[in-house]
N, C-alpha and C positions, 0 to 999 in steps of 0.2 A: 068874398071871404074864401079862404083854401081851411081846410082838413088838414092839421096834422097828428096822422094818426099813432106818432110814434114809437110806431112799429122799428124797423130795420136800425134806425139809428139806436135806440136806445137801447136795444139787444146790444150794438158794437159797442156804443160807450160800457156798458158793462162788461162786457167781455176783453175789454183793453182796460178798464180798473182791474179786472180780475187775473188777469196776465202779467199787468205790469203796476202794481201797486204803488200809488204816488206818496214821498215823505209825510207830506204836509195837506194843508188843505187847500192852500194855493194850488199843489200841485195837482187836484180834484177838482179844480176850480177848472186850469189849463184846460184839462180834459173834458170837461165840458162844453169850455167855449170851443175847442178843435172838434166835441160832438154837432155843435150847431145850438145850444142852449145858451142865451144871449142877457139873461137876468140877471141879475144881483140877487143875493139871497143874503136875509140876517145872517150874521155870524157867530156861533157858540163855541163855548170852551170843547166840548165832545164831540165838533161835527166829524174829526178826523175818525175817528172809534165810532163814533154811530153808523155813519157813512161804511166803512168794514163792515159793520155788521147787515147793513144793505147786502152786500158785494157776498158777504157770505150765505146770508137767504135765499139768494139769488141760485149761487152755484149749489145748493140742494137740487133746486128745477132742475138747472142743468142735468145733475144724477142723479136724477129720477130717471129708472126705464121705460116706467109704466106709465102710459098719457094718462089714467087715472090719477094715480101718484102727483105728476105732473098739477094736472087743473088745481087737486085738491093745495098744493101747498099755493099756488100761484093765487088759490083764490083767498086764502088766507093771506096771502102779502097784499094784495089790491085790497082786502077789506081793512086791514089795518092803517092802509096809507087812504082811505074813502075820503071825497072830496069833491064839492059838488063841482062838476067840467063849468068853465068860465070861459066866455069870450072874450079876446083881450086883444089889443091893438098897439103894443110896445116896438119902441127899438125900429118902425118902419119897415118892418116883417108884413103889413096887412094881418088883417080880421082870420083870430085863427083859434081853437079852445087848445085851453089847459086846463089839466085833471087836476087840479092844486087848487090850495086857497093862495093868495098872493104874498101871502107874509111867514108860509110855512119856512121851517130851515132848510139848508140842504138834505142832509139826510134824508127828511119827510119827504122833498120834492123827488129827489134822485128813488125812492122808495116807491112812489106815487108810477114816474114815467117808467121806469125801467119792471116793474111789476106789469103796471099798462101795455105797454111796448112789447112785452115779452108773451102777453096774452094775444096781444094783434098777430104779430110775428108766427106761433105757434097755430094757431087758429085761419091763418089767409095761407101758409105757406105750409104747413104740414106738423102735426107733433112731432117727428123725427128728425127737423130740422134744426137743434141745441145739441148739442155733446160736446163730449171730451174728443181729443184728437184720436184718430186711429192708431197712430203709435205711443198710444199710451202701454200698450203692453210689451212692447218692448223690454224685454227685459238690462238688455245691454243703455241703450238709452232711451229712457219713457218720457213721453212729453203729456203734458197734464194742460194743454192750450185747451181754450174754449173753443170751437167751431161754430159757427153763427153761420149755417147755411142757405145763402143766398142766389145759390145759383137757380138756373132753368130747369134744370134734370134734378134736381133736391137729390143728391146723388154724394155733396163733399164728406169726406172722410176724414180727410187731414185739414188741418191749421195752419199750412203752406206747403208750397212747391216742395222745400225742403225735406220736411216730413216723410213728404208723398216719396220723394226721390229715394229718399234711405229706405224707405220700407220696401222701394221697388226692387231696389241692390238685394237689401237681404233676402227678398223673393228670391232673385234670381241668384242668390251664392248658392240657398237653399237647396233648390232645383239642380245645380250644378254638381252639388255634394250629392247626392241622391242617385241622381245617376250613374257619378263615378265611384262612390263608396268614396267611406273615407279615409281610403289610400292611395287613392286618385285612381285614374284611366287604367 
């Protein structure tokens, strides 16, 4: 039997629903199978809307400063999605628990692991490990990306290279104006 404790994946699947938001529920679905989630789940008229509203519970944690803040809504989302952990042998994955009952909808499931996962996540790897992108204050261009910080040094700021690179620029124009006044040398 393996542990999964889904931690890291289920932080990313929600943080790429929450980035790039799928039409339909198919396209929820995609994104799940590309998370590593391998189920079938009933299908409802409102998983698309409920499921958003997942995604939007979600990004509160994320903006929360305060790890207080933080547990307190996180622990309200685990309790509403509460389910007794089940052992389960699907799909030829090997003997593994899930926090679900077997027949919940999407929503409820995606509610269930991503609540889950976000408390592993937070709790193994550091409360200061979820945020918004560093360049979200940017004034000229703000990026509002989730950050799911994975690295060694729990040190990432930005939501890509990209990011990282622009804010380095405007560091350094900054710096350059600064120096020369701004009427140059």
């Amino acid at each position: 039997m393996h542990l999964n404790p889904y931690g890291e994946y289920a932080v990313l699947l929600a943080a790429s629903l929450a980035g790039d938001w799928p039409d339909d529920r198919a396209g929820i679905m995609a994104r799940t199978r590309e998370g590593g989630m391998t189920m079938d789940f009933p299908t409802a008229p409102d998983d698309h809307q409920r499921t958003r509203e997942v995604i939007d519970d979600w990004l509160a944690v994320v903006d929360a400063s305060d790890p207080r803040e933080r547990a307190r809504l996180l622990n309200e989302q685990m309790a509403a999605a509460a389910a007794y952990p089940r052992l389960t042998d699907h799909d030829g994955e090997g003997w593994h628990l899930h926090y679900r009952d077997e027949v919940q909808p999407l929503p409820d499931v995606l509610r269930a692991v991503i609540s889950v996962g976000t408390a592993l996540h937070l709790t193994t790897r550091g409360m200061h490990r979820l945020h918004r992108c560093a360049a979200a204050d940017i004034p000229t261009n703000p990026c509002s990306a989730v950050v799911v910080d994975i690295t060694r040094n729990g040190r990432q700021q930005y939501c890509s290279v990209r990011c990282a690179n622009r804010a380095a620029v405007r560091r350094h124009r900054a710096r350059a104006l600064h120096r020369c006044g701004p009427d140059g040398p």
